[in-house]
C-alpha positions, 0 to 999 in steps of 0.5 A, a space after each residue: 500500500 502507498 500514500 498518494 496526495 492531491 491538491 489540484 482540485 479538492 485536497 485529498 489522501 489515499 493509501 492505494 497500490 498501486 497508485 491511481 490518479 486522482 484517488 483518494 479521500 477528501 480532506 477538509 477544515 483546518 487539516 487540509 489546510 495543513 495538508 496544503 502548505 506541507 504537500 507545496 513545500 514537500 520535503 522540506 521543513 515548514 515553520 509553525 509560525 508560516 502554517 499559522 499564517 497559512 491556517 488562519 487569517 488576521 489574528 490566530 487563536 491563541 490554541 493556534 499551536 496546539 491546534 497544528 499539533 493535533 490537526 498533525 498528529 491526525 494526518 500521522 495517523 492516516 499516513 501508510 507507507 511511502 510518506 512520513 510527517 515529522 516534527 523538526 526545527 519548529 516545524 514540520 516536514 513532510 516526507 514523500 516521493 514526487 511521484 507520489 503527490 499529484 501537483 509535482 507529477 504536474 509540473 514535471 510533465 509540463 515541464 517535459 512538455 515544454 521542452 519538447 515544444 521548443 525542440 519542436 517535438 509536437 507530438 510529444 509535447 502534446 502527449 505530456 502536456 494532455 497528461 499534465 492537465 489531466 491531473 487536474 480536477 476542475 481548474 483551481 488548486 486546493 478547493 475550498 482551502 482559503 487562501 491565507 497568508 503563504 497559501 495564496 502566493 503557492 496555489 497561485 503559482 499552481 494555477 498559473 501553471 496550469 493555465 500556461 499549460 493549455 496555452 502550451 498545448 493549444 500551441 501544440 495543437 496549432 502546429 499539429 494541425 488541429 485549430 479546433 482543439 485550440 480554439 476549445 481550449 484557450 476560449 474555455 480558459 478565456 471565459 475565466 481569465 480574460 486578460 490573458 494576451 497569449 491565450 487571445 493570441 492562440 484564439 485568433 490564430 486557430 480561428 484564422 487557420 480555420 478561415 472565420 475571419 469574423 472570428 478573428 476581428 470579434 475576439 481582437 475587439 473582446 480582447 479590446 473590451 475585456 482590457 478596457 473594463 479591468 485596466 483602462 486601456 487596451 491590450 498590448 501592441 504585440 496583439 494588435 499587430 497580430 491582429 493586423 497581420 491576421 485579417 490582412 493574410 
């Protein structure tokens, strides 16, 4: 049997054999909190006084402490073989294979996808960056956990990489010829994050290869609109000069 762990989606724990993707059962309250900040900063020691900060906003309790302690010593109890917590310097350290915690999986595929992509690999690329996104259940890290203090700036990150990730492969999917998947997924990534210029870019670039040039000229002006309402001003020239290039090709 083996300790799996995930946080891109709900945050989760499971002893399985061997490992599934996305087993496990669901963790909640403070303690997932601390399974949280433990999993981002896997292997290596995370202090009392930064698991305060991630586990409580504003003011922490004065039981804070004694509460990590508990909420630790239940997670000891549900470990099995493969991963150990421990106590050290203050702090606590989570023990536990890469391979065995959903978020590192991910980005050592994107990783790997990436670097086939700029060696124009595509189709590799494509495979591993599939498999990255994969992983993920929905399309934010560690549901229902706030965001307090460290936590923001990691889970942030993870969201961030996972949206760098569909733009990567929907660039693959420009280069193997299958626009259509493109224009999926950056439009789905566009409905939630719509001040993202190299998603825009990708959107106008697979709705050219697929000859809508209405298409194209109608996300240049919600791209326009979108920057305008959040920013003030339009977006950068580099994509208005893709737009140009675009309706003139």
């Amino acid at each position: 049997m083996q300790t799996v762990f995930g946080i891109l989606g709900r945050v989760r724990v499971g002893a399985v054999g061997p490992r599934q993707d996305g087993a496990g059962t669901g963790v909640g309250g403070k303690a997932s909190a601390l399974l949280a900040a433990l999993l981002l900063r896997a292997n290596s020691t995370v202090g009392l006084d930064r698991l305060v900060e991630a586990l409580w906003e504003g003011e922490p309790p004065r039981s804070a402490v004694a509460n990590i302690r508990t909420h630790a010593s239940t997670l000891r109890s549900g470990l099995d073989g493969g991963a150990f917590l421990h106590g050290r310097g203050g702090g606590y350290l989570l023990e536990v294979a890469a391979a065995d915690c959903d978020h590192l999986v991910f980005l050592d595929r994107t990783a790997a996808g990436r670097a086939a992509l700029a060696d124009g690999h595509t189709e590799t690329a494509a495979a591993a960056l599939t498999a990255a996104l994969a992983l993920w259940d929905g399309d934010r890290a560690a549901v229902g956990v706030p965001r307090n203090g460290p936590l923001s700036g990691w889970l942030g990150h993870l969201d961030e990489e996972r949206m760098r990730a569909v733009e990567d492969l929907a660039a693959a999917y420009l280069r193997l010829g299958e626009p259509r998947a493109a224009l999926r997924d950056v439009s789905d990534l566009l409905a939630v994050s719509p001040l993202r210029g190299r998603s825009w870019a990708l959107r106008m670039r697979a709705q050219h290869a697929l000859g809508e040039r209405g298409g194209v000229a109608e996300s240049f002006r919600a791209a326009d609109r979108a920057h305008r309402s959040e920013l003030g001003v339009g977006p950068d020239g580099r994509l208005r000069r893709l737009f140009e290039e675009l309706v003139a090709g």
